[in-house]
N, C-alpha and C positions, 0 to 999 in steps of 0.2 A: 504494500500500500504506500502511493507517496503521499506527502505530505499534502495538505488542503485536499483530499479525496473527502467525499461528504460523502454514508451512509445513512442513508435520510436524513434528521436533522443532525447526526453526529459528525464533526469535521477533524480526521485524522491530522495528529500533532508529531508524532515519534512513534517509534515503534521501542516497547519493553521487553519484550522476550518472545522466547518460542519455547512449543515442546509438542509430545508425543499428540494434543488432541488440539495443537492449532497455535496461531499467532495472536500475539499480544499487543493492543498499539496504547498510545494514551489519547486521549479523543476529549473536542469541548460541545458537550452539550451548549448549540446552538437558543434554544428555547429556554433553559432554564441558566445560561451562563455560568455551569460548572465544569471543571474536567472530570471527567472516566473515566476507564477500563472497557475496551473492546474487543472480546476475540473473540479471533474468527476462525470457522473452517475454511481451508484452503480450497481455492477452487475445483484442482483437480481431484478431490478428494468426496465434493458433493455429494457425486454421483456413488458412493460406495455405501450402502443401505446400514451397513455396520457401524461404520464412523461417525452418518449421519445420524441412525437413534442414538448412539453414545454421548453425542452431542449436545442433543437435544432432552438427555433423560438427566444431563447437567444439567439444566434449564431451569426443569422443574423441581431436580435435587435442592438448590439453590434456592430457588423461590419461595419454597418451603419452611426454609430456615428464617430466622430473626431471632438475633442474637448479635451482642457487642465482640463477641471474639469471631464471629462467621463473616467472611467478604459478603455484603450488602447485594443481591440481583437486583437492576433497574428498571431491565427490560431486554426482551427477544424479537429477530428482527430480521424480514430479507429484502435485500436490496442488488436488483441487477444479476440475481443469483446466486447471492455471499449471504450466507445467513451469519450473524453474529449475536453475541451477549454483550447485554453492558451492564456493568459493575461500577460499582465504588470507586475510586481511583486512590490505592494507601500511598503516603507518602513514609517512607524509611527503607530497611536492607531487608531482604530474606534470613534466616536464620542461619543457611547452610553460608550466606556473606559473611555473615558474623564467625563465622565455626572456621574460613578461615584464617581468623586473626587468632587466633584461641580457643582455648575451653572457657565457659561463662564462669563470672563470679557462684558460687553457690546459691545464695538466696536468689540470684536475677535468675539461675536456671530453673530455680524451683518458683517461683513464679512466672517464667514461661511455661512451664508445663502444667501448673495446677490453670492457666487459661486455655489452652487446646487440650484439657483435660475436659473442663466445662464446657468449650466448643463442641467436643465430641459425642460430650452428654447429651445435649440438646439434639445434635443431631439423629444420633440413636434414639429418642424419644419418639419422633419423629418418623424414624422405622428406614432412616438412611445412614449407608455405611460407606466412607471414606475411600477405603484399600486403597489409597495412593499417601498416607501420612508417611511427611520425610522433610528436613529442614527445607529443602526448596519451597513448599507448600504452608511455609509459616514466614508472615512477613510479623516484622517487629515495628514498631509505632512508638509513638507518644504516646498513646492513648492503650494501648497494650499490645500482647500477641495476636494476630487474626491468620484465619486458617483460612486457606485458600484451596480453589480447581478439584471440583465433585467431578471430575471429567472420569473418572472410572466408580464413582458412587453406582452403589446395587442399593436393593428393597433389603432390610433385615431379616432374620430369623432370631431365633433364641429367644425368645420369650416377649420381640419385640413388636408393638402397634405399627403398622403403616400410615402414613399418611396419604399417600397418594392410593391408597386401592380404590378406589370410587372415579380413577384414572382412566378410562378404559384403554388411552394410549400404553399404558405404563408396562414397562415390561414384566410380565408375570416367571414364574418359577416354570410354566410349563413351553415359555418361548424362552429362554434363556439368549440373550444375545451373543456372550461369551459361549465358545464352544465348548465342551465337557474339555478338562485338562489343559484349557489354556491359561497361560501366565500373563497376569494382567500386574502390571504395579514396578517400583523401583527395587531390585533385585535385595539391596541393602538391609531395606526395611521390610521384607516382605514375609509374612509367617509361614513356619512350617507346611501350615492346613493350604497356605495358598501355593506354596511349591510345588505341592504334591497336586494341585487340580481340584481340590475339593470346595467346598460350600466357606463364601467368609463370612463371620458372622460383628457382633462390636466385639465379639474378645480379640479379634482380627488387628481391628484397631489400636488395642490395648497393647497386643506385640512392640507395633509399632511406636506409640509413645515410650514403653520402655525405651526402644533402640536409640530412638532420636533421645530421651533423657539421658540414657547413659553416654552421647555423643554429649551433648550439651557440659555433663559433669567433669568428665574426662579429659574431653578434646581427641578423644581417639574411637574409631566406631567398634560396637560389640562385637560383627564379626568382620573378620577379612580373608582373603584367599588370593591366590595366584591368578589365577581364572576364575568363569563363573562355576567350574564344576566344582573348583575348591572351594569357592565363598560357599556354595547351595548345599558341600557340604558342611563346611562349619553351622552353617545355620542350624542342619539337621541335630548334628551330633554332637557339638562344643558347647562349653561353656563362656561366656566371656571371661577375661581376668578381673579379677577384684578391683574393687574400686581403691582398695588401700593400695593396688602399686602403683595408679598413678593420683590418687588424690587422697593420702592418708589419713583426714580430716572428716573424710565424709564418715556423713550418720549411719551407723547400723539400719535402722528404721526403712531412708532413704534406700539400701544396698537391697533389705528384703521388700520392698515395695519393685525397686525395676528389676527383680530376679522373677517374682510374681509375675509380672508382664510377659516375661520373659521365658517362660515356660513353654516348652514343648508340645504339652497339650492342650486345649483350651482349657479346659477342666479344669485343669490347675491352674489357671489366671484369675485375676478380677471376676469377681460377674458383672459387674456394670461399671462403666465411664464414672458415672455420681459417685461410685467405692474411692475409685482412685484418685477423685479429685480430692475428697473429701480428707483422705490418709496423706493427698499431698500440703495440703493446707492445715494440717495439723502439722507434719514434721516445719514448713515453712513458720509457723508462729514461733514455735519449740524455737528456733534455730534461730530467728529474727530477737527474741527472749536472749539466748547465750550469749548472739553479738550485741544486745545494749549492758550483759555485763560485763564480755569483754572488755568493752570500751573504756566503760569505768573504771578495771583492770590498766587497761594501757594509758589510761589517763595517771591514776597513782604513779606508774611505772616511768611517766613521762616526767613528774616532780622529779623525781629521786636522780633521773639523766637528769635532772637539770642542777639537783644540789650536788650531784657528783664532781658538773662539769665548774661550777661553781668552786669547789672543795679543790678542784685540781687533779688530774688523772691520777694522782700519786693513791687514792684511795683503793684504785684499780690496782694495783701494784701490791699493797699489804693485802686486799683481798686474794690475791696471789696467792702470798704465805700465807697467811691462815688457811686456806686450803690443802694444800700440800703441804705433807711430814716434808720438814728439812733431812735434805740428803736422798731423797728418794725420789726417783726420776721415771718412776713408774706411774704413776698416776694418783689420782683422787684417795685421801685417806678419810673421809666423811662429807655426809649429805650438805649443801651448801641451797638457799636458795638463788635461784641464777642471774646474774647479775649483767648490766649490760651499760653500754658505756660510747663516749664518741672522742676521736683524736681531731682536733682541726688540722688542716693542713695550714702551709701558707698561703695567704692567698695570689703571692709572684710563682709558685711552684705546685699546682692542682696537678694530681693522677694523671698520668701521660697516655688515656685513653684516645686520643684524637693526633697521637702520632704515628703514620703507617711505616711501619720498619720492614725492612731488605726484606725477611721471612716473607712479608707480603699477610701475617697475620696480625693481630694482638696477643701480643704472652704474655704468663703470669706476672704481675706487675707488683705484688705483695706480699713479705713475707715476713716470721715473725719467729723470733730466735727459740729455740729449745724448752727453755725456761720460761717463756711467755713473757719476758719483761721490757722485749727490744721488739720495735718492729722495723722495717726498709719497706722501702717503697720507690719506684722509678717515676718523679715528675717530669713534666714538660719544663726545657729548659729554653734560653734565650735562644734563637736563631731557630726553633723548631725541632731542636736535638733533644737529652735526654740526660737528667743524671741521679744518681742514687740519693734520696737522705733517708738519715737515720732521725728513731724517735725514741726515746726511755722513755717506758711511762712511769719510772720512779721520779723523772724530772720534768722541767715545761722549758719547752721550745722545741724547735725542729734542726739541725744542726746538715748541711749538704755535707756529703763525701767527696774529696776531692782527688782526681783522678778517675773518674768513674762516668767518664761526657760517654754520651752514645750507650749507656749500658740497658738493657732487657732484665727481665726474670731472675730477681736475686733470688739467693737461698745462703741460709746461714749453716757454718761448721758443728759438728755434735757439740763442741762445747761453747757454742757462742762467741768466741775471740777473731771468727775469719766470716766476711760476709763474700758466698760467691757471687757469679753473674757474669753474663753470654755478651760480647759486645761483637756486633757481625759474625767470623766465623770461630771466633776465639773464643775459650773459657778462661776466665781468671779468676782470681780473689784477691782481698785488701784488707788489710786488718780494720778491726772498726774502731782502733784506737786511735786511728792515723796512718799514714805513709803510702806511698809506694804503690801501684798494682803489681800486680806476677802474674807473667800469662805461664798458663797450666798446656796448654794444648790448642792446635789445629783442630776442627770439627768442622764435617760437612753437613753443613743448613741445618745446626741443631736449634731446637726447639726449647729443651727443658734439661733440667739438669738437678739432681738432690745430692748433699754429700751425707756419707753414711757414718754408721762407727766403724766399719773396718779398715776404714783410712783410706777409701777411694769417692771418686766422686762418678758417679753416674751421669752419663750422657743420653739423651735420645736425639739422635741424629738421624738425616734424609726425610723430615714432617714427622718425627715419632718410630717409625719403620723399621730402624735397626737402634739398639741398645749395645753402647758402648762404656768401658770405663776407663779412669785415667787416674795416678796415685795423686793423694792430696800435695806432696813435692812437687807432678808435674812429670813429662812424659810423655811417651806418645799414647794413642788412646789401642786399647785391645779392646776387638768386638765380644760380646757378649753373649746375644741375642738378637734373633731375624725375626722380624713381626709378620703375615702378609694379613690383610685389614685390619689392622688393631695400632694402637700408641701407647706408650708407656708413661704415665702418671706418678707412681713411685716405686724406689724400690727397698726391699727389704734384707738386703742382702743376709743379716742373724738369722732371716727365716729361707730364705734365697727362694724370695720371692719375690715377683714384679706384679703392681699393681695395673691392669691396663684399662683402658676402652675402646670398646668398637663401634666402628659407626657402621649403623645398616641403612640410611638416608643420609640426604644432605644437612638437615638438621640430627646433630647432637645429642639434641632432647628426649633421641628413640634410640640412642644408641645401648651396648648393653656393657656391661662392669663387669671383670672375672678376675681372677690369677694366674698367672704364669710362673710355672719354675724356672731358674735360671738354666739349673742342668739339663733337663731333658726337656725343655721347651713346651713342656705338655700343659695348657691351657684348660681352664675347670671356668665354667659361665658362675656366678654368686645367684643370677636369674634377678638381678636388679637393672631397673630401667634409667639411664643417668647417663651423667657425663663427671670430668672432674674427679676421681675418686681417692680419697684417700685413708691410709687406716692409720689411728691414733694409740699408741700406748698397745698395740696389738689387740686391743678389745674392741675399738668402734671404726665404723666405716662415715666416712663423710663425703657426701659429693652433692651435685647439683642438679636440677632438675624444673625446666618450666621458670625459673629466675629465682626459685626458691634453695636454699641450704636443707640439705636434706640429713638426718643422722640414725644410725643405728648400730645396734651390738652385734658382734661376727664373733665368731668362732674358728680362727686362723685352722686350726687343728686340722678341722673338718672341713671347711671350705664353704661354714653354712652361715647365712642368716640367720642370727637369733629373735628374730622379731620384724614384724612391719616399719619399716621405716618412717619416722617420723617430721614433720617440719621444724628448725630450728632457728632460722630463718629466711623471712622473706623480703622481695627486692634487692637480690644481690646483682650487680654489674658482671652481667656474662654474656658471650657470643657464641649461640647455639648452632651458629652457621659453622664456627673455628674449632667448637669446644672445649672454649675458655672461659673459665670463669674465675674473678677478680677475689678470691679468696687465701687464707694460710691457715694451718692449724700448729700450734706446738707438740712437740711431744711430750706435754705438760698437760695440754686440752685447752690453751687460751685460742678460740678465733677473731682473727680478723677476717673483716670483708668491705668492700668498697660500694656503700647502698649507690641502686643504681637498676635501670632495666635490661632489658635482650636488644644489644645491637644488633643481632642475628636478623630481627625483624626488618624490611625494610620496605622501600615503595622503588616501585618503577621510574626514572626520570630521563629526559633528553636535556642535553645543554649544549648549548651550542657557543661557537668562539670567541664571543665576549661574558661569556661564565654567567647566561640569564638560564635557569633552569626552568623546565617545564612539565607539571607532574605529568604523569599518562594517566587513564582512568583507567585502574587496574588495583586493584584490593592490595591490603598488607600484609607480606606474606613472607615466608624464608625462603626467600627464592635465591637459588644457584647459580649454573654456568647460564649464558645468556645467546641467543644467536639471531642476527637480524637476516632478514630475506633478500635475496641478489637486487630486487626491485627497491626496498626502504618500505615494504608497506608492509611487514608482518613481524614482529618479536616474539621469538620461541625462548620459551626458559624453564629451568627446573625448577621446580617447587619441592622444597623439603615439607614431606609429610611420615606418617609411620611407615609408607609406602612411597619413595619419590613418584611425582611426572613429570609429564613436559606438556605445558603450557604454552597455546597460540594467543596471541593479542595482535586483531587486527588494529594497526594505528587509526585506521580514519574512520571506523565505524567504531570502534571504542566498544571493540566485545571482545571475548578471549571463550577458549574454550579446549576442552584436556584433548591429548592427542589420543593414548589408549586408553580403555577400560582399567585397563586390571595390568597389573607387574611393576614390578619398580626399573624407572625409568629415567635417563639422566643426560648431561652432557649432548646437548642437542646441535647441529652441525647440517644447515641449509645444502640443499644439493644443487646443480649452478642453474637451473632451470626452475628453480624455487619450487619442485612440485613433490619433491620428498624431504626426510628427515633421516640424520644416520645418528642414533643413539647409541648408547651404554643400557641395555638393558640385562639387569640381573637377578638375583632372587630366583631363579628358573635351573631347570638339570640343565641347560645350554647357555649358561650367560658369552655374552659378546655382544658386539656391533652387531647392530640390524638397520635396515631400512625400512620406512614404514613411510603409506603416501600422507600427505600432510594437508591434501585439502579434503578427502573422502576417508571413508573409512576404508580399511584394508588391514589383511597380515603381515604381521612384520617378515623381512626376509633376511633370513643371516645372513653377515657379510666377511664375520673376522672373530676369532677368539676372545676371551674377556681382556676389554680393552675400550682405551676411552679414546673417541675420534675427537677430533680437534681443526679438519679443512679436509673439504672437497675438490682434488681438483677441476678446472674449466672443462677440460673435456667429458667428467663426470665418469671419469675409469679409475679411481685412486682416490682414497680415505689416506690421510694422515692421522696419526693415533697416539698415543702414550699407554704403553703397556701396561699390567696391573703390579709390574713387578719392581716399579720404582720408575720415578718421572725421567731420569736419564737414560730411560731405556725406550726409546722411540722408532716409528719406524713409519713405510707408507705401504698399505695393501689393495691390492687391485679387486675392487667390486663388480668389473665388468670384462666376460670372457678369461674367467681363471680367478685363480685365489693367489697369487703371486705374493710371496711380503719380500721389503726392499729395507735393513734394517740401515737405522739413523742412529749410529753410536754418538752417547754424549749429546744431545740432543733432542728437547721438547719444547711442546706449544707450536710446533711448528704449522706455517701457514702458506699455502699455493701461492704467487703470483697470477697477476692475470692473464699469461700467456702457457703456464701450466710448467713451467720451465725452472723455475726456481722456487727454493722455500726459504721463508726468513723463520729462524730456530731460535730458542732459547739455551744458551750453554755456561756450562761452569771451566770451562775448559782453562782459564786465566784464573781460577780459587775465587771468582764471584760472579752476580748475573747477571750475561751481556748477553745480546741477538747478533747474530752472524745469518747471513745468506749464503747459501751455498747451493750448487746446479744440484737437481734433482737426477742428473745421468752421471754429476762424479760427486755425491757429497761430502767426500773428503775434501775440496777444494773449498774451505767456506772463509769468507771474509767478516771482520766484523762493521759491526754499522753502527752499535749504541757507544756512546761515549761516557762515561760513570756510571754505568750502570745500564739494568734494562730490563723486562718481562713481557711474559704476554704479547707477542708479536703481533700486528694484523696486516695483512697485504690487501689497497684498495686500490681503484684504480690505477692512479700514477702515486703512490705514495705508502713508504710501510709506517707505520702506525708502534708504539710503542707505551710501556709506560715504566715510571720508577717514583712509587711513591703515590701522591696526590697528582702528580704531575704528568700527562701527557705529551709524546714527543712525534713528532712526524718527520721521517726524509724522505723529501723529492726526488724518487726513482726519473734519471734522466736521459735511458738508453736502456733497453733490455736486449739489443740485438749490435753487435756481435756477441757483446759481455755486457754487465747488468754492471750500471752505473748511477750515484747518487751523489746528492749534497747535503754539507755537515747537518745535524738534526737540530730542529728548529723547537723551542716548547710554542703547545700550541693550545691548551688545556690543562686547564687549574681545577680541581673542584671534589670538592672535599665526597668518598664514597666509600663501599658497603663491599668489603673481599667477600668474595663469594670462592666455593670451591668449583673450578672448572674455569672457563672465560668468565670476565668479570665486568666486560664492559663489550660495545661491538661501536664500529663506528661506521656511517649512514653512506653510501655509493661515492657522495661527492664529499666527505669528508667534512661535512660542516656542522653535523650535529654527533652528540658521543652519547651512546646510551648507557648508563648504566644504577644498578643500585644504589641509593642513599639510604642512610639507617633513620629509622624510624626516632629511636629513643639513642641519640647522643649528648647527655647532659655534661656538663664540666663535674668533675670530684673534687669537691673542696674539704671533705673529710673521710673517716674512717671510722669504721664501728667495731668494737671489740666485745666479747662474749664469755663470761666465767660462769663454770659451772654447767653447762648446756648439758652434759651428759645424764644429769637426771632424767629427762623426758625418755628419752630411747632407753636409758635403763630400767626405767617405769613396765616398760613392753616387753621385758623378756618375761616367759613364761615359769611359775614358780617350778622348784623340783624337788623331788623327795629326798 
């Protein structure tokens, strides 16, 4: 429909959406001068007797209703041979918009469902049943939740009245319009009784608000699978996972109310919509009750931080000792109530969150001595660099480290006299009394680093990937340990243990925590859902999850959780995209953390060469590697979910929409004709590159082993890729007429030309990261091109594209024919953005706009909050024993 098209007196404005029973527009009532909701059956669709009673039995589903959480019917309607409805027109997001920024607060989820709880009520009264309830079909308001599209509503059974039987249009039980054993509804939410073909009735319903509730709670859906045979089965056979592992908080009550829903058989759910409204609006009081005393709790708790801060951190300090037996390095010797505290920073030297470093990450930026009495921390320094200061909290002020410009991720000595820390490729340490640095060691592109009691200092070097050590004297480094998907967090060498995470998405937040032996490399899962992880005194586990501090008791021995883990705190400064998060723990049990939310998060942006940015309309999301289309009209990107995808966003019509169903999905890579996509897809018995077509639906095709593409060349016969086995290990494979691979030593990120003839790479080949170009028929002959540095290559038309830092660089490719020629690199792009894992930005044909991620929640750190005693709560939870 375009736009000023008048269906009788309605005159089309925009079009809202589409789906399985027609198109959506926004429309202004001519006569009464309001807007609406129109939708319509498509034309070529009229003539099909199926779709058109389905249509129409919406109509009167609709018409029927009146209710403040039901979309309003206006009126029914044909015009030119377009029959359409028109509705209410809501103004807010859908639920399923909201779900991808998060899981809801608590009480707002439980007051969205105790309303399409009511909605449902009414309608079941009624003797009409939904079978399509699913976040798409709940829009959110001002005014509340409202349940939308009876486009697949039947007549009731179970015990329920009709209203429309005195209908004679209406479909009866003995015309069924649905054929016996068809699947009507969204796969996700759909119950049991309707997978299998049978009869749905309102417990039907009731499924469904469980699923969507425990989406709502969560942020993660009850069931998932590879495919639909896996979803259809989990639905059948599984259980969801507890709400304690990802929202440890939630009510009992709550848990058995959407387990009820949730039920298998009808029989065992609800009997009626009114049941479960009514058990949700009692837990919602109850729970609305505990946060006004909370509050009152955190208000007392906010005095006492204030006579603390007042008092002077030194209070923090004797809280210390009084806690812990002098001489004993073991932990807690009595119950303490928990105490909690703030360090101001200065305000010339705030948390050096918003400096992007060579790694191309944010690392751990805080840490805090053994004894719990000292903390470091790496501020932002004058010119944009970086340097360590120190803080006692037996004393007041903040004191810089000198020697220590450009430094990363400190970590303090077992006994507190030597603070380390990563500056580029080097480790070192410097006493914290004064003097000197000492570099310990060469490392390549380490990340994190712990020193132990045995007198060596651990490295994780190549993104985490391999685990190396080096003597506290200094040395060169001996490898340790090989990771492939996992990173090392800590290590425990008295137990010779390494503490790691995995990531199964591009966010973090789904990744999983285990142990590693040093010796035999044999990896045991803890089955905790986190990032971050560390263990304290060998009794507790601590990591991060969703921007919350998460704690619990373990059992090193055994390799077990002793208890559900619990929150310790919340709003910590972390990047679920990097899986960092801004914390330390002593091995005393004092935490530091740097309050703060998920840069992880971010928004879609274009900027272009005078730094005016432009959002896209596109949700907030943890979105990944990014890829724009040979034309500039379409951005493909990953989405981190439990489940990566990859995500279209058409730029001029300002819609998006997932590429596949079902698989985790990643690293997305334009083909030169813009009509396919070459992924990463894994989670499957076949993981590798596949192609998949990008404007219809279709089957993926393999192309290459597990492996992440990175350029398509021009002719469309060769994937560039980076292997699974470490980013230096690159190569290019031929997707068309043979499986050819052509390997690229030393070598990633690499990017085609546009004549197909050369690739500009990424290399360490000089001990840091430059781009070199080198012929794709001799790539040992490569030149370099970036000058201090450089990442992330991109080859546009006459120019390769670079970047280091905040900073983008361009050279003017001036000759590709005899030999490939350029002029010195120009900065061409400033503008402060969101590392994502894979490509992190793309830039537009004619090189004048630069797409990439900005972070959502970048606040400045002007302080630090510390935490005595926390281990009560989690200790609270282990289970008594005889």
């Amino acid at each position: 429909m375009l736009m000023g098209t008048m269906l009788g007196p309605y005159e089309i404005q925009a079009k809202l959406g589409e789906g399985g029973m027609g198109e959506v527009y926004k429309a202004l009532d001519t006569r009464l001068d309001r807007p609406v909701a129109v939708k319509i059956l498509p034309a070529e669709l009229s003539a099909d007797p199926e779709r058109r009673a389905r249509f129409e039995r919406e109509a009167r589903a609709v018409a029927a209703l009146n209710h403040p959480h039901i979309c309003t019917l206006y009126d029914i309607g044909t015009h030119d041979g377009t029959t359409y409805l028109v509705m209410e027109h809501i103004q807010g997001e859908t639920l399923a918009d909201r779900l991808l920024k998060g899981r809801l607060p608590l009480d707002q989820a439980l007051g969205v469902a105790t309303e399409i709880a009511d909605a449902l009520a009414a309608a079941h009264r009624q003797g009409i049943i939904h079978r399509d309830l699913k976040p798409g079909n709940v829009m959110l308001t001002k005014s509340g939740a409202k349940l939308l599209d009876f486009g697949l509503a039947k007549l009731a059974r179970h015990g329920e009245r009709s209203a429309l039987v005195s209908d004679t249009h209406a479909v009866t039980e003995a015309a069924p319009i649905t054929a016996r054993g068809t699947i009507l509804g969204t796969l996700q939410y759909m119950a049991p009784e309707q997978l299998e073909g049978k009869e749905a009735d309102a417990r039907t319903d009731l499924w469904a608000l469980g699923a969507v509730l425990y989406e709502m709670v969560t942020g993660r859906r009850a069931f998932s699978g590879n495919s639909q045979a896996s979803l259809i089965g989990d639905i059948m056979n599984a259980e969801p996972p507890s709400f304690a592992q990802f929202q440890p908080l939630t009510p009992p009550s709550l848990e058995r109310l959407v387990t009820r829903c949730l039920a298998k058989h009808p029989d065992d759910r609800w009997d009626t919509a009114h049941d479960a409204a009514d058990e949700l609006r009692w837990i919602w009081r109850t729970g609305q009750a505990a946060t006004r005393s909370n509050r009152r709790a955190r208000n007392r708790g906010w005095l006492v931080a204030v006579s603390c801060s007042a008092a002077g951190i030194l209070l923090g300090a004797l809280a210390v000792q009084r806690w812990y037996a002098p001489g004993k390095a073991g932990g807690p010797v009595n119950s303490s109530p928990i105490v909690r505290g703030v360090v101001e920073l200065p305000a010339d030297a705030p948390l050096a969150l918003h400096v992007t470093f060579e790694m191309g990450y944010h690392p751990p930026l805080v840490a805090v001595s053994p004894d719990g009495t000292s903390i470091a921390f790496v501020a932002e320094a004058n010119g944009g660099s970086t340097q360590l200061f120190l803080r006692d909290l037996g004393a007041l002020g903040v004191r810089a480290i000198v020697g220590t410009e450009g430094a990363r991720h400190p970590f303090f000595s077992p006994d507190g006299r030597w603070l380390g820390f990563l500056t580029g490729d080097r480790v070192r340490k410097i006493p914290i009394t004064g003097g000197p640095p000492v570099t310990l060691c060469k490392a390549a592109r380490p990340t994190r680093a712990n020193w132990a009691r045995d007198g060596f200092i651990y490295v994780a070097e190549q993104e985490g990937s391999v685990l190396s050590r080096v003597a506290e004297t200094g040395g060169g480094l001996s490898p340790v340990l090989s990771l492939t998907g996992a990173s090392v967090a800590q290590v425990l060498p008295d137990r010779g243990i390494a503490v790691v995470q995995t990531r199964t998405s591009a966010a973090w937040d789904f990744g999983r925590i285990g142990l590693v032996s040093l010796d035999s490399s044999t990896r045991e899962d803890l089955s905790v859902v986190g990032y971050e992880p560390r263990i304290v005194a060998g009794k507790y586990l601590v990591f991060t999850r969703s921007g919350n501090l998460m704690g619990a008791p373990i059992d090193i021995r055994r390799r077990k959780i002793l208890a559900e883990p619990v929150v310790v705190a919340e709003g910590i400064a972390t990047d679920s995209m990097m899986g960092v998060a801004q914390f330390a723990v002593s091995e005393s049990g004092v935490i530091v953390y740097a309050p703060g939310a998920d840069r992880g998060l971010g928004k879609l942006v274009a900027v272009d060469r005078s730094g005016r940015v432009q959002d896209l309309r596109a949700p907030e999301r943890n979105y990944g590697a990014l890829s724009l289309s040979p034309d500039g009209t379409r951005l493909a990107v990953q989405v981190g979910d439990i489940s990566d995808y990859v995500w279209i966003l058409d730029l001029a019509r300002e819609e998006g929409r997932r590429v596949l169903a079902d698989g985790n999905a990643g690293w997305p890579v334009w083909s030169p004709d813009g009509r396919s996509l070459a992924l990463q897809l894994t989670g499957r018995p076949d993981p590798g590159i596949y192609t998949v077509p990008a404007t219809s639906s279709g089957s993926p095709s393999r192309a290459a082993d597990e492996a992440r593409p990175t350029s398509w060349s021009p002719d469309g016969n060769w994937l560039a890729f980076s292997s699974g086995k470490g980013q230096q290990e690159q190569g290019i494979v031929q997707v068309r007429g043979g499986n050819r691979i052509v390997p690229l030593p030393a070598a990633s990120q690499c990017s085609f030309s546009p004549d197909g003839h050369y690739l500009a790479c990424l290399s360490y080949d000089l001990g840091s990261a430059e781009i070199w170009v080198r012929p794709v028929a001799s790539p040992s002959s490569a030149r370099q091109v970036s000058a201090g540095g450089g990442m992330e290559p991109l080859w546009s038309r006459d120019h390769i594209f670079y970047r280091m830092g905040r900073q983008w660089f361009a050279v003017r490719v001036t000759a590709l024919n005899p030999q490939v020629e350029w002029t010195p690199p120009q900065r061409v792009f400033e503008t402060d953005f969101l590392d994502t894992p894979g490509r992190s930005y793309d830039v537009s044909p004619d090189g004048r706009r630069l797409f990439v991620v900005k972070s959502v929640h970048a606040p400045t750190v002007s302080k630090l909050a510390f935490i005595l005693n926390w281990f009560e709560e989690p200790k609270a939870k282990v289970p008594a024993t005889k």
